[in-house]
Jmol script that loads the backbone (N, CA, C; Angstrom):
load data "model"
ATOM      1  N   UNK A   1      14.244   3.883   4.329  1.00  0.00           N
ATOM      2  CA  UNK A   1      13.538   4.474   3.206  1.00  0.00           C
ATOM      3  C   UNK A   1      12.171   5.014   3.645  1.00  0.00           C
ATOM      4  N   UNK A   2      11.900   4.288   4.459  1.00  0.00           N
ATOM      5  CA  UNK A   2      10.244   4.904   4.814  1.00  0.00           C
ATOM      6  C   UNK A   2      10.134   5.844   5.902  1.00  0.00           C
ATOM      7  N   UNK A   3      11.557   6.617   6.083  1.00  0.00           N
ATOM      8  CA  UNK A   3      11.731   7.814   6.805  1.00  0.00           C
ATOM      9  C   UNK A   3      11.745   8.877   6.000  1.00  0.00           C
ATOM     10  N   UNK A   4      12.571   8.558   5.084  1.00  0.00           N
ATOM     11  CA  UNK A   4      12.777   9.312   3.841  1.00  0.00           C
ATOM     12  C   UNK A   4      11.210   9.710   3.161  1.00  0.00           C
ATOM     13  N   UNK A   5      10.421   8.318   3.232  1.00  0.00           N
ATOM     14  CA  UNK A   5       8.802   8.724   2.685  1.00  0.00           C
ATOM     15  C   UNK A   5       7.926   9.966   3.473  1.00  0.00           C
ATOM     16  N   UNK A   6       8.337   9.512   4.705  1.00  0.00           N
ATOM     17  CA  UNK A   6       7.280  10.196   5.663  1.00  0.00           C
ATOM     18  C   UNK A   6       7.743  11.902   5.128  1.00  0.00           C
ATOM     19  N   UNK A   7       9.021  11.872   5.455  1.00  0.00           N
ATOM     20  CA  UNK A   7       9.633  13.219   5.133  1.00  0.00           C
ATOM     21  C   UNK A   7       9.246  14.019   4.206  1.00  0.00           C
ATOM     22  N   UNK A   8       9.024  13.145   2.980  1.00  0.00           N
ATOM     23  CA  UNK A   8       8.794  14.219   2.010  1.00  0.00           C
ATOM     24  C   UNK A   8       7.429  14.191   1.965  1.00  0.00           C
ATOM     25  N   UNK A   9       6.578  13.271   2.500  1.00  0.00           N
ATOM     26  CA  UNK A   9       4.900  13.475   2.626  1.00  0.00           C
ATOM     27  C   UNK A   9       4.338  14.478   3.578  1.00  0.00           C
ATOM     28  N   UNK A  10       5.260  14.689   4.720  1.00  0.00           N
ATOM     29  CA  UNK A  10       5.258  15.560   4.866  1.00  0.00           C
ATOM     30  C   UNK A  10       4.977  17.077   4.491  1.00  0.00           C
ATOM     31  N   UNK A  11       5.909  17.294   3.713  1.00  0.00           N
ATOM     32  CA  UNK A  11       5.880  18.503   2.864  1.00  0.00           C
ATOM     33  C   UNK A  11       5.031  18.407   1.589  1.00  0.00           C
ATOM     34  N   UNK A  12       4.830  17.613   0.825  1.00  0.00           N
ATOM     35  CA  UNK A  12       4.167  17.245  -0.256  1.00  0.00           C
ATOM     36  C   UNK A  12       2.798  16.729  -0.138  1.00  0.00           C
ATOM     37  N   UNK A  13       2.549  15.680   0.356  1.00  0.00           N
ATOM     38  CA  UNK A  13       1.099  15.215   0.667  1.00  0.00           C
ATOM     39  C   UNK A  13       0.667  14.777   2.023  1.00  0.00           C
ATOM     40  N   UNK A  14       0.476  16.020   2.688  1.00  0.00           N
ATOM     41  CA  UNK A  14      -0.136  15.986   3.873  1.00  0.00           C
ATOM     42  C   UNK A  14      -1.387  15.110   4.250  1.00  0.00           C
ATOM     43  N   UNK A  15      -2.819  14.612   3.510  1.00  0.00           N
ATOM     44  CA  UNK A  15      -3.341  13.718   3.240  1.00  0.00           C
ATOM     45  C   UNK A  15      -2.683  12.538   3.749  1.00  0.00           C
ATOM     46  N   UNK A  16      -1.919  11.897   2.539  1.00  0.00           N
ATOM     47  CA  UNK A  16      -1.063  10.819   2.803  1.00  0.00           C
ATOM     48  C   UNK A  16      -0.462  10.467   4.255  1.00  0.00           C
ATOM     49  N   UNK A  17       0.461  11.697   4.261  1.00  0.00           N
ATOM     50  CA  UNK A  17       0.883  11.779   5.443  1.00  0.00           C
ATOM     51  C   UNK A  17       0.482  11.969   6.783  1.00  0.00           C
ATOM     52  N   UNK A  18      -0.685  12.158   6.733  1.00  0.00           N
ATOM     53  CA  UNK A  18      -1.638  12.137   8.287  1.00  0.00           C
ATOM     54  C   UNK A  18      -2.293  10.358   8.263  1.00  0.00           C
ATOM     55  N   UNK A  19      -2.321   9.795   7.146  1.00  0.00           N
ATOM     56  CA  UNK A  19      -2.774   8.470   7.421  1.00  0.00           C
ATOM     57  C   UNK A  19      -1.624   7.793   7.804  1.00  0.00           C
ATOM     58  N   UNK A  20      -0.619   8.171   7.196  1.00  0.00           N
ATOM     59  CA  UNK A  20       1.101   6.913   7.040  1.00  0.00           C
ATOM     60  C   UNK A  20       0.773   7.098   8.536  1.00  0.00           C
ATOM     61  N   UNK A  21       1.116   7.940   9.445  1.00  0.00           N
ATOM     62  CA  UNK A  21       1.508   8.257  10.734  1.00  0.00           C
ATOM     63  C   UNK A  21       0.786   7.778  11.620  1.00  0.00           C
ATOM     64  N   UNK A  22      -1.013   7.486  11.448  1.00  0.00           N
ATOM     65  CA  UNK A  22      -1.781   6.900  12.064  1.00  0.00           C
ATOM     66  C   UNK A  22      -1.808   5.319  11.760  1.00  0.00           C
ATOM     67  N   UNK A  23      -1.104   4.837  11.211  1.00  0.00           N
ATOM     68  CA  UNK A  23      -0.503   3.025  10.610  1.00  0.00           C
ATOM     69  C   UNK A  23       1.087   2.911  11.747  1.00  0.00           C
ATOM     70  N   UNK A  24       0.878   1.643  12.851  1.00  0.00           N
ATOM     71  CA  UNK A  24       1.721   1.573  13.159  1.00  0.00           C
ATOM     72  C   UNK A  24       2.647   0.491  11.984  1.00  0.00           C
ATOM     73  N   UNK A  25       4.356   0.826  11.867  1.00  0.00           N
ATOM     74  CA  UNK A  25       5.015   0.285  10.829  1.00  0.00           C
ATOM     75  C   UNK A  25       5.732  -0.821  11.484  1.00  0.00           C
ATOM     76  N   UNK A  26       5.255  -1.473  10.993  1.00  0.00           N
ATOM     77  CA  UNK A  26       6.033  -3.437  10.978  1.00  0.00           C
ATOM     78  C   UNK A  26       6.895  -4.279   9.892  1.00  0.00           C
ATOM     79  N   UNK A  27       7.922  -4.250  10.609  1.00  0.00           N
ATOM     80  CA  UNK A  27       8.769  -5.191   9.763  1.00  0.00           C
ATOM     81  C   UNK A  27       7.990  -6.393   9.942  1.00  0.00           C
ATOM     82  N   UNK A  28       8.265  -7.168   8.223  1.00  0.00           N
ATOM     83  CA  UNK A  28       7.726  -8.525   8.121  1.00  0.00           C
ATOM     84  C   UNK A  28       8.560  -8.890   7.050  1.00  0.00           C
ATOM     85  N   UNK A  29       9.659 -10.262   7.262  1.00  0.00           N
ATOM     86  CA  UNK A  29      10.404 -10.594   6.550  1.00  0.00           C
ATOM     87  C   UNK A  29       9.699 -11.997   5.443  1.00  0.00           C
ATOM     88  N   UNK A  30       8.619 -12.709   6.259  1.00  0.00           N
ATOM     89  CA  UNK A  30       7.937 -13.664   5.742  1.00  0.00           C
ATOM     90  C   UNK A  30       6.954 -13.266   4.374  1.00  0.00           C
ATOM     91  N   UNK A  31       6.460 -11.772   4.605  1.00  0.00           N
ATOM     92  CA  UNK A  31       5.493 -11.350   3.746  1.00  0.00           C
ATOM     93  C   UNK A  31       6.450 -11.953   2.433  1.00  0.00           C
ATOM     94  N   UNK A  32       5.075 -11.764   1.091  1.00  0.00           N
ATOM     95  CA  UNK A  32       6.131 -12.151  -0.789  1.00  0.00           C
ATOM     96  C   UNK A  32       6.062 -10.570  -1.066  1.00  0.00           C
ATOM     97  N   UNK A  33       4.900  -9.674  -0.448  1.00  0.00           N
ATOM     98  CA  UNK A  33       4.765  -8.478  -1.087  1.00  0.00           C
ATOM     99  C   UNK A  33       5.820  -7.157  -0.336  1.00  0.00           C
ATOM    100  N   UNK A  34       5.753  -5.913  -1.018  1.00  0.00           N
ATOM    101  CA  UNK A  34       6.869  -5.281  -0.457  1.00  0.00           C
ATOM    102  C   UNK A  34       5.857  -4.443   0.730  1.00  0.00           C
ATOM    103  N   UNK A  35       5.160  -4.339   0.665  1.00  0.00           N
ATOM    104  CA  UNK A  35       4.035  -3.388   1.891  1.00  0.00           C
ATOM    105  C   UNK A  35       2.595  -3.830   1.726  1.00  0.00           C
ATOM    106  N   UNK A  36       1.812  -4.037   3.218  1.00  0.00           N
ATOM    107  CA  UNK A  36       0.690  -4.255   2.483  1.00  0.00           C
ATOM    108  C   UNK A  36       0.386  -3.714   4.477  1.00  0.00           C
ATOM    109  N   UNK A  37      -1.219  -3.241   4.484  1.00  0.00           N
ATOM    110  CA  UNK A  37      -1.765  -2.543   5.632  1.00  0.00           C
ATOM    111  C   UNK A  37      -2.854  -3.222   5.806  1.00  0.00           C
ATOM    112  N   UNK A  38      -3.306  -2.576   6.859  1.00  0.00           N
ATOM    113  CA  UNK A  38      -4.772  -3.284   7.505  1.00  0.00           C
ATOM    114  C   UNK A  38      -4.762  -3.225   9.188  1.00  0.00           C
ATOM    115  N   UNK A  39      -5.252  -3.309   9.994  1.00  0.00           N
ATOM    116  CA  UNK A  39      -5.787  -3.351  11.360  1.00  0.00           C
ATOM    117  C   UNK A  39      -5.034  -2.691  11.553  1.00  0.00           C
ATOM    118  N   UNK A  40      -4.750  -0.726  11.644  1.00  0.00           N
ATOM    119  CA  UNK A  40      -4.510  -0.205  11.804  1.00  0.00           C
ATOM    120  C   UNK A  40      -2.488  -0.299  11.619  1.00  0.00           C
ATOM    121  N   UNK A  41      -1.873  -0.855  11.137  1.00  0.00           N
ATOM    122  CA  UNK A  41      -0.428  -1.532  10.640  1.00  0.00           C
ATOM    123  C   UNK A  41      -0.160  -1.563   9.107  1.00  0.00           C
ATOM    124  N   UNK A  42       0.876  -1.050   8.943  1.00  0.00           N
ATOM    125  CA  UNK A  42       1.791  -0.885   7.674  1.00  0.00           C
ATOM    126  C   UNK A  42       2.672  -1.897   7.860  1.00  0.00           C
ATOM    127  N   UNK A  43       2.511  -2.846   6.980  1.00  0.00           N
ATOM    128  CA  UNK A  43       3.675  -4.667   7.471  1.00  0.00           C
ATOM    129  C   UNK A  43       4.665  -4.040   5.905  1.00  0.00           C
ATOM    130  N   UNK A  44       6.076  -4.208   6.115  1.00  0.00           N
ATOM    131  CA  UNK A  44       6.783  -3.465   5.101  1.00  0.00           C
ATOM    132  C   UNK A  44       8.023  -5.063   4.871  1.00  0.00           C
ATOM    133  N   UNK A  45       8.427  -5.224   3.926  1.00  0.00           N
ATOM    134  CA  UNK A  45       9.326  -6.242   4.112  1.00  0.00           C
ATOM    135  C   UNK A  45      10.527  -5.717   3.799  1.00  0.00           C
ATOM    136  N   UNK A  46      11.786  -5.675   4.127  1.00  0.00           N
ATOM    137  CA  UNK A  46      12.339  -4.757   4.157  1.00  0.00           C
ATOM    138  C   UNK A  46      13.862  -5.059   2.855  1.00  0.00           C
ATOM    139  N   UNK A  47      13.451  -6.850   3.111  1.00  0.00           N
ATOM    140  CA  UNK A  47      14.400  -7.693   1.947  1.00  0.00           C
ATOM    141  C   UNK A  47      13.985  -7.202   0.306  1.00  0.00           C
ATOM    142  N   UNK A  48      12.423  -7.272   0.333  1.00  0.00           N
ATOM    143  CA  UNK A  48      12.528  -6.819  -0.896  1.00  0.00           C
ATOM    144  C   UNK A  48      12.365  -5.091  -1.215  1.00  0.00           C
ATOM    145  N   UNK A  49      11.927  -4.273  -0.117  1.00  0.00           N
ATOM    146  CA  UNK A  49      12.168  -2.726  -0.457  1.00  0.00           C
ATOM    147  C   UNK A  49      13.740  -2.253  -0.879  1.00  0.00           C
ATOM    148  N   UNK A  50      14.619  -3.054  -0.187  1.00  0.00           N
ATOM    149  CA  UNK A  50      15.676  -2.592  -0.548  1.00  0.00           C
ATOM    150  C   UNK A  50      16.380  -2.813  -2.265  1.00  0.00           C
ATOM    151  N   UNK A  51      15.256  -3.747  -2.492  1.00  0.00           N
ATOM    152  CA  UNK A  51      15.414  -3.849  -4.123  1.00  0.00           C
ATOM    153  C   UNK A  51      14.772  -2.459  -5.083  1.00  0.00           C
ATOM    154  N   UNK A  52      14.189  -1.910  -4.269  1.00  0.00           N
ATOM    155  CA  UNK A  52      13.782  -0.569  -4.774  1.00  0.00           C
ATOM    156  C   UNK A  52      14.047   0.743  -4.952  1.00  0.00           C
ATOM    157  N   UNK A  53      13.798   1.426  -5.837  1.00  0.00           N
ATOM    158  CA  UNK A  53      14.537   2.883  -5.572  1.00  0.00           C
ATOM    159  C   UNK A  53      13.477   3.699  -4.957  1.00  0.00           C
ATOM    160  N   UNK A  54      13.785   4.687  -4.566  1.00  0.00           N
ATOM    161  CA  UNK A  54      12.680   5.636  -3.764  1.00  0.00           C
ATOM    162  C   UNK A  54      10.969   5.544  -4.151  1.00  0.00           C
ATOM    163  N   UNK A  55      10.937   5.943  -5.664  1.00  0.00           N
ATOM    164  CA  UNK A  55       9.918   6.242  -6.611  1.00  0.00           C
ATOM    165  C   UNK A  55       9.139   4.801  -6.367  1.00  0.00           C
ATOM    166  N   UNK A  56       9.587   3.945  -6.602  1.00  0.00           N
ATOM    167  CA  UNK A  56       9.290   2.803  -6.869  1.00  0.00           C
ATOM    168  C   UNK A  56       8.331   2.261  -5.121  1.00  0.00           C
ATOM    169  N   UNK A  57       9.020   2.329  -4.087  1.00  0.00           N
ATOM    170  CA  UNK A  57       8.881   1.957  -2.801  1.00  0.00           C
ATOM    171  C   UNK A  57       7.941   3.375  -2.696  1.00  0.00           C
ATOM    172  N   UNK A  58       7.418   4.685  -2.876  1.00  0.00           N
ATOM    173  CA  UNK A  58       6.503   5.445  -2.826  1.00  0.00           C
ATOM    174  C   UNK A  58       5.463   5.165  -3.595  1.00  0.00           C
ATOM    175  N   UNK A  59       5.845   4.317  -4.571  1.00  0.00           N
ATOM    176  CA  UNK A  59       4.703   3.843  -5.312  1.00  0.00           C
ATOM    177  C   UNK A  59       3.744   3.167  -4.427  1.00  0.00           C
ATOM    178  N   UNK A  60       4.392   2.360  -4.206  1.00  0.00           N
ATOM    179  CA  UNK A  60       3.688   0.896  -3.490  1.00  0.00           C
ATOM    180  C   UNK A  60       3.250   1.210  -2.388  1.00  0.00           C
ATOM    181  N   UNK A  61       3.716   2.430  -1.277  1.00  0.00           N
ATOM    182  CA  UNK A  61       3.292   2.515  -0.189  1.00  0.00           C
ATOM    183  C   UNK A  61       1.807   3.944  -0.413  1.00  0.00           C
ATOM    184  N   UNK A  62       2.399   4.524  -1.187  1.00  0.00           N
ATOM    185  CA  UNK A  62       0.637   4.938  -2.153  1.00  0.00           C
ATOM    186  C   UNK A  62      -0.323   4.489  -2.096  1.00  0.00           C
ATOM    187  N   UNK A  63       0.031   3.193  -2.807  1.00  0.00           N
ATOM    188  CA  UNK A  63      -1.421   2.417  -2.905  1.00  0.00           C
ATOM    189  C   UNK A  63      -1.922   1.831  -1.955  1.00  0.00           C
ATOM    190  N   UNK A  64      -1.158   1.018  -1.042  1.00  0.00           N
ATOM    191  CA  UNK A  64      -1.594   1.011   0.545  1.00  0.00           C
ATOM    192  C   UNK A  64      -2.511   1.931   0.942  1.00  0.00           C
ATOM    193  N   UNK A  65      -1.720   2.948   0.814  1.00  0.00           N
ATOM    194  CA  UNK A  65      -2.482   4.332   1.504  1.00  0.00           C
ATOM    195  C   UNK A  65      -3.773   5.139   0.833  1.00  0.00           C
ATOM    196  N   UNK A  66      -4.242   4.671  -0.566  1.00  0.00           N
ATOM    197  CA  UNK A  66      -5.005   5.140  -1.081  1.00  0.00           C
ATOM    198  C   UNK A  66      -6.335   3.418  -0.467  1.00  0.00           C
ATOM    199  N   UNK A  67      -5.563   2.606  -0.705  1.00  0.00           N
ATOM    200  CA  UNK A  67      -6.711   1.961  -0.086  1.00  0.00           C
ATOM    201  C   UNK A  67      -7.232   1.932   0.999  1.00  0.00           C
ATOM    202  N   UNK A  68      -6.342   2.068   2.086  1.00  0.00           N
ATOM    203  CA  UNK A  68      -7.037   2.630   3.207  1.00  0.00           C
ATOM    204  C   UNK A  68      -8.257   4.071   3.349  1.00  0.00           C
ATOM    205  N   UNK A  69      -7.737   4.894   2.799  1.00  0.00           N
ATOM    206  CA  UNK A  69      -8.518   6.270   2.320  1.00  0.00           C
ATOM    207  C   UNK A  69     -10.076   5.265   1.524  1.00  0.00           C
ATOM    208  N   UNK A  70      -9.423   4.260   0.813  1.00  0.00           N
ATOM    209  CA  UNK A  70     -10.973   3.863   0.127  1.00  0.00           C
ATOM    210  C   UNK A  70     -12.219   2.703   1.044  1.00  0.00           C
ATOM    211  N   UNK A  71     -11.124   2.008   1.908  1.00  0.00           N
ATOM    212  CA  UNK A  71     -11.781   1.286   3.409  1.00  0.00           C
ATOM    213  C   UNK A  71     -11.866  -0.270   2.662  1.00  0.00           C
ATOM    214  N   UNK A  72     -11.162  -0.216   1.241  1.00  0.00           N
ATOM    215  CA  UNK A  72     -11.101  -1.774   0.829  1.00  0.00           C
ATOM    216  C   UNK A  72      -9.682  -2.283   0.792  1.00  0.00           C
ATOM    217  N   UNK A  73      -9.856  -3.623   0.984  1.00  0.00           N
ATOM    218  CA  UNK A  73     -10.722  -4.348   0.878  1.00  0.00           C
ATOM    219  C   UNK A  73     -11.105  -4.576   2.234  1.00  0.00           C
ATOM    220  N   UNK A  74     -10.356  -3.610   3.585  1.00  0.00           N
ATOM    221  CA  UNK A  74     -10.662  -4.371   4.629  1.00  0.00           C
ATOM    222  C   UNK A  74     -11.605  -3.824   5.723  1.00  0.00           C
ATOM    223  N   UNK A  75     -12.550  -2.722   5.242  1.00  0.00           N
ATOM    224  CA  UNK A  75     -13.413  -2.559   6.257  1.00  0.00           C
ATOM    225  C   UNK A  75     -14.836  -2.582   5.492  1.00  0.00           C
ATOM    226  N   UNK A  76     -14.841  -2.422   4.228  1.00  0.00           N
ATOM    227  CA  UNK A  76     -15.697  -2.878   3.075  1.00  0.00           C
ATOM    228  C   UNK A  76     -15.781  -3.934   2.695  1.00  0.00           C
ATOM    229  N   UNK A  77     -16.466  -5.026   3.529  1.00  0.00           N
ATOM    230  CA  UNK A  77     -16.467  -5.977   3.002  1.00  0.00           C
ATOM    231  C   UNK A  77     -17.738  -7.239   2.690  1.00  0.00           C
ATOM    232  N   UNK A  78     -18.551  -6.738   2.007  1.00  0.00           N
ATOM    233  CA  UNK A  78     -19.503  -7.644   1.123  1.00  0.00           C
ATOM    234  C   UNK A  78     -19.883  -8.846   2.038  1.00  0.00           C
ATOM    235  N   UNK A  79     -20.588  -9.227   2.274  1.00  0.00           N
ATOM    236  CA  UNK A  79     -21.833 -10.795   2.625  1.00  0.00           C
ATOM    237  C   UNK A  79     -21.055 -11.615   1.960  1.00  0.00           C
ATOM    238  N   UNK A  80     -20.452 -12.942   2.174  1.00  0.00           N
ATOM    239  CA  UNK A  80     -20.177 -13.310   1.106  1.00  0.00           C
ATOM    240  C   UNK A  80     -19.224 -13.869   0.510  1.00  0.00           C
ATOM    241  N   UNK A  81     -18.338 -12.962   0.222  1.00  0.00           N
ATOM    242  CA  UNK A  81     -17.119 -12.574  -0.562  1.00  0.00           C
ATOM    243  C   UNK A  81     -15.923 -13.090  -0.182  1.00  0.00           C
ATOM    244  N   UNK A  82     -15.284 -13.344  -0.895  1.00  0.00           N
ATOM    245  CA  UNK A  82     -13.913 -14.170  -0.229  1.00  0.00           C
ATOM    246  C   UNK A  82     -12.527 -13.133  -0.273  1.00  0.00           C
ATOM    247  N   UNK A  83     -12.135 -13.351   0.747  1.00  0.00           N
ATOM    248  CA  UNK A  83     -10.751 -12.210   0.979  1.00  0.00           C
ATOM    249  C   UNK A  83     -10.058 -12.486  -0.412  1.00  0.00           C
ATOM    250  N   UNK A  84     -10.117 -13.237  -1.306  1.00  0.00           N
ATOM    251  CA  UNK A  84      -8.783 -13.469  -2.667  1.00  0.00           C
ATOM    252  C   UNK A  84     -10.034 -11.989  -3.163  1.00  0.00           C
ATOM    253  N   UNK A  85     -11.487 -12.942  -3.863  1.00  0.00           N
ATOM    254  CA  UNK A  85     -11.815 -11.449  -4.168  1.00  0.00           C
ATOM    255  C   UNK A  85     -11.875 -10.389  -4.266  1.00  0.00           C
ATOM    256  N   UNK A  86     -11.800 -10.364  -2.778  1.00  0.00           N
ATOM    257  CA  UNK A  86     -11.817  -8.772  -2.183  1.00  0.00           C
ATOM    258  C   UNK A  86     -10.619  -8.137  -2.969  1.00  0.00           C
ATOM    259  N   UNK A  87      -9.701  -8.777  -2.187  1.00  0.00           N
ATOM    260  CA  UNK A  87      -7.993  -7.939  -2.872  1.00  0.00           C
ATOM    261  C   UNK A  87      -7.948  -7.817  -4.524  1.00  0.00           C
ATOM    262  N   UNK A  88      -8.571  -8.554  -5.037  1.00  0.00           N
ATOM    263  CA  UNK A  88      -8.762  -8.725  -6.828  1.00  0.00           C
ATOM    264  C   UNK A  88      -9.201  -7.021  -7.122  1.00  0.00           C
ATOM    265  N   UNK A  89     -10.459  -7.406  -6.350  1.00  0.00           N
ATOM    266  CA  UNK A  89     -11.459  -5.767  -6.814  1.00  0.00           C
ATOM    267  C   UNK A  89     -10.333  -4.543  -5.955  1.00  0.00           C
ATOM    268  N   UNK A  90     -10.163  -4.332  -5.052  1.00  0.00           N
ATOM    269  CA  UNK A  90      -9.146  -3.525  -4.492  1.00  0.00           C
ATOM    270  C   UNK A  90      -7.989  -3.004  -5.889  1.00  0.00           C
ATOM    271  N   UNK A  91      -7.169  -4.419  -6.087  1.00  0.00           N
ATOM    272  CA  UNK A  91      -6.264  -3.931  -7.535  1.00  0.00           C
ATOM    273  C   UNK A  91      -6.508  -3.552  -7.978  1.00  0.00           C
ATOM    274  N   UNK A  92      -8.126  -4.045  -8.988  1.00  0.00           N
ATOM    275  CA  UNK A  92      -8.726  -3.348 -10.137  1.00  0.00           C
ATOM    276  C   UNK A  92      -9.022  -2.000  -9.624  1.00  0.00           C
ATOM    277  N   UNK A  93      -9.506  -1.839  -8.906  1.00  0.00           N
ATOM    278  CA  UNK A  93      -9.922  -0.495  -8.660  1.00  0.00           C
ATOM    279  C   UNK A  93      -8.947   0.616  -8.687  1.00  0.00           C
ATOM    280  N   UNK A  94      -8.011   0.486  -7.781  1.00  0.00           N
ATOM    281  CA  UNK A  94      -6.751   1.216  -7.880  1.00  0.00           C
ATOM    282  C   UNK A  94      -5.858   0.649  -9.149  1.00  0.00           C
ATOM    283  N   UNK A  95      -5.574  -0.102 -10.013  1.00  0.00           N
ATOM    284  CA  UNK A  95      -4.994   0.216 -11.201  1.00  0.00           C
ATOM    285  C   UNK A  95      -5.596   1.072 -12.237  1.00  0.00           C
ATOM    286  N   UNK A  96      -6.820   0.660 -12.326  1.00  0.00           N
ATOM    287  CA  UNK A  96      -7.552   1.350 -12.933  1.00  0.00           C
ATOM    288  C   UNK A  96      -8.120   2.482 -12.829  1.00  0.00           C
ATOM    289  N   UNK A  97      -8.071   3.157 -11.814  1.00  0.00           N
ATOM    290  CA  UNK A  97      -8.615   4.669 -11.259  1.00  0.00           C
ATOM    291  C   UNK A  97      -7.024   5.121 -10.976  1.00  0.00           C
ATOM    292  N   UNK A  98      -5.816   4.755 -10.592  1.00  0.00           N
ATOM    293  CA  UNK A  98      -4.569   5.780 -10.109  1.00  0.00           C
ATOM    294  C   UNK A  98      -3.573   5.244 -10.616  1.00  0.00           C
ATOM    295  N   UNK A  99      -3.808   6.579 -11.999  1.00  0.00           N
ATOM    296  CA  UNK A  99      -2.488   5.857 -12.378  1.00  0.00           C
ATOM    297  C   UNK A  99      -0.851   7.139 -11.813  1.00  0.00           C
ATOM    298  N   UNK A 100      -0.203   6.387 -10.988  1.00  0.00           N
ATOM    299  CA  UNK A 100       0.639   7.367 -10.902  1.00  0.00           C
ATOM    300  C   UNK A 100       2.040   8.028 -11.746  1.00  0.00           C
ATOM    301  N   UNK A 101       1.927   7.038 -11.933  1.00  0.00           N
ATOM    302  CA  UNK A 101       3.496   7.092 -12.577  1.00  0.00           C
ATOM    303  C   UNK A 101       3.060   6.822 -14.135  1.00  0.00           C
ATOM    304  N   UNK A 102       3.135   8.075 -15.263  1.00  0.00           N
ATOM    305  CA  UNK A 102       2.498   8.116 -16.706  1.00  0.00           C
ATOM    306  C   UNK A 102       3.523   6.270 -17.428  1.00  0.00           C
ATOM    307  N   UNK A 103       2.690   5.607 -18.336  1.00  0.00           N
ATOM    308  CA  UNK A 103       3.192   4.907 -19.003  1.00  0.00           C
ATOM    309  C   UNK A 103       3.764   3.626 -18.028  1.00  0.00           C
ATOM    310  N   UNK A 104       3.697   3.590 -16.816  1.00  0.00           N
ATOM    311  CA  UNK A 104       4.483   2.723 -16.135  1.00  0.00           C
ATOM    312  C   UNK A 104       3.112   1.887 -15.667  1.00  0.00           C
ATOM    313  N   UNK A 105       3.777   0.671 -15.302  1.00  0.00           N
ATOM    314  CA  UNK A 105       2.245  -0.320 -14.712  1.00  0.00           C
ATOM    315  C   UNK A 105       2.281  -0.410 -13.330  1.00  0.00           C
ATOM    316  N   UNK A 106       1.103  -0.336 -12.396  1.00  0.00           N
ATOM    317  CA  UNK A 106       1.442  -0.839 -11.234  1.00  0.00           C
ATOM    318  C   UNK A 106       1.601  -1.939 -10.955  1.00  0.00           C
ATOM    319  N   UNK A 107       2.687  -1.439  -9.748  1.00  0.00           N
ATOM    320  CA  UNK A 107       3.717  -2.960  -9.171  1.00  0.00           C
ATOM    321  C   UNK A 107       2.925  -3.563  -8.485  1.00  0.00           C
ATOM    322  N   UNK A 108       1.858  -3.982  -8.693  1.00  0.00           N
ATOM    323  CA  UNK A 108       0.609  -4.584  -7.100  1.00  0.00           C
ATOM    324  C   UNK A 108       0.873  -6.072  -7.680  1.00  0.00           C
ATOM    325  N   UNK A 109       1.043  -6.515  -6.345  1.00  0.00           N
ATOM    326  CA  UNK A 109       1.858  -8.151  -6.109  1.00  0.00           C
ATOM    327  C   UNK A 109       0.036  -8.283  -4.942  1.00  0.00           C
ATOM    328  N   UNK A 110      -0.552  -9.409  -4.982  1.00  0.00           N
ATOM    329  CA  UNK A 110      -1.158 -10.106  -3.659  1.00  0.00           C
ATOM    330  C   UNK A 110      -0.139 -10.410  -2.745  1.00  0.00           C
ATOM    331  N   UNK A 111      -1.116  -9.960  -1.540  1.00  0.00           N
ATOM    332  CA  UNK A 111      -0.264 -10.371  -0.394  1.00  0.00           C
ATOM    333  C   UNK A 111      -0.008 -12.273   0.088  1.00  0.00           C
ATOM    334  N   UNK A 112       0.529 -12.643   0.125  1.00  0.00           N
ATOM    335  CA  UNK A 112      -0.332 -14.252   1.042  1.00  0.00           C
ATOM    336  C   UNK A 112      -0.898 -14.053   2.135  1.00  0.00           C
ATOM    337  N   UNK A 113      -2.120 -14.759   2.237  1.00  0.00           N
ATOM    338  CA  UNK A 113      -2.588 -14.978   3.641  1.00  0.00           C
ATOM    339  C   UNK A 113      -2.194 -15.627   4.031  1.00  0.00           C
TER     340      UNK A 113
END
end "model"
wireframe off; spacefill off
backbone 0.3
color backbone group
């Protein structure tokens, strides 16, 4: 599926698609969440993407990718602050500023540390 993503980001959101490509992609079967990024890695779990339909798994790898574009929670990070925080304000921020999909809620799960 996340060939299928690149593909059409490709053609569609070049943006997007110049960051996806600079994220090396890692299977992670342990992760609870379906994608989550950071130190230059896209960790994807692949048990629960396959519970997804396209739209749904572009959703989620979106918001990855818009947080990276925003440098939170993981290169922005406050005196202080505790990584649960961090990821709290990260959600809020991106639920509340992108909404993509009209009427629908975002699927943002915390990752475990």
């Amino acid at each position: 599926m996340l060939k299928q993503l690149a593909d059409h980001w490709f053609l569609t959101e070049p943006a997007l698609f110049a960051l996806y490509v600079q994220q090396q992609q890692e299977e992670n079967v342990r992760m609870d969440c379906a994608v989550r990024c950071g130190q230059g890695r896209l960790e994807y779990n692949p048990l629960i993407l396959k519970h997804k339909n396209f739209k749904e798994a572009e959703q989620l790898v979106r918001i990855e990718m818009i947080r990276l574009f925003l440098k939170h929670p993981y290169e922005r990070e406050p005196d202080g602050c505790s990584r649960e925080a961090m990821t709290i304000g990260s959600n809020i921020t991106i639920a509340d500023g992108y909404c993509f999909l009209k009427g629908e809620k975002l699927p943002l799960k915390e990752p475990a540390f």
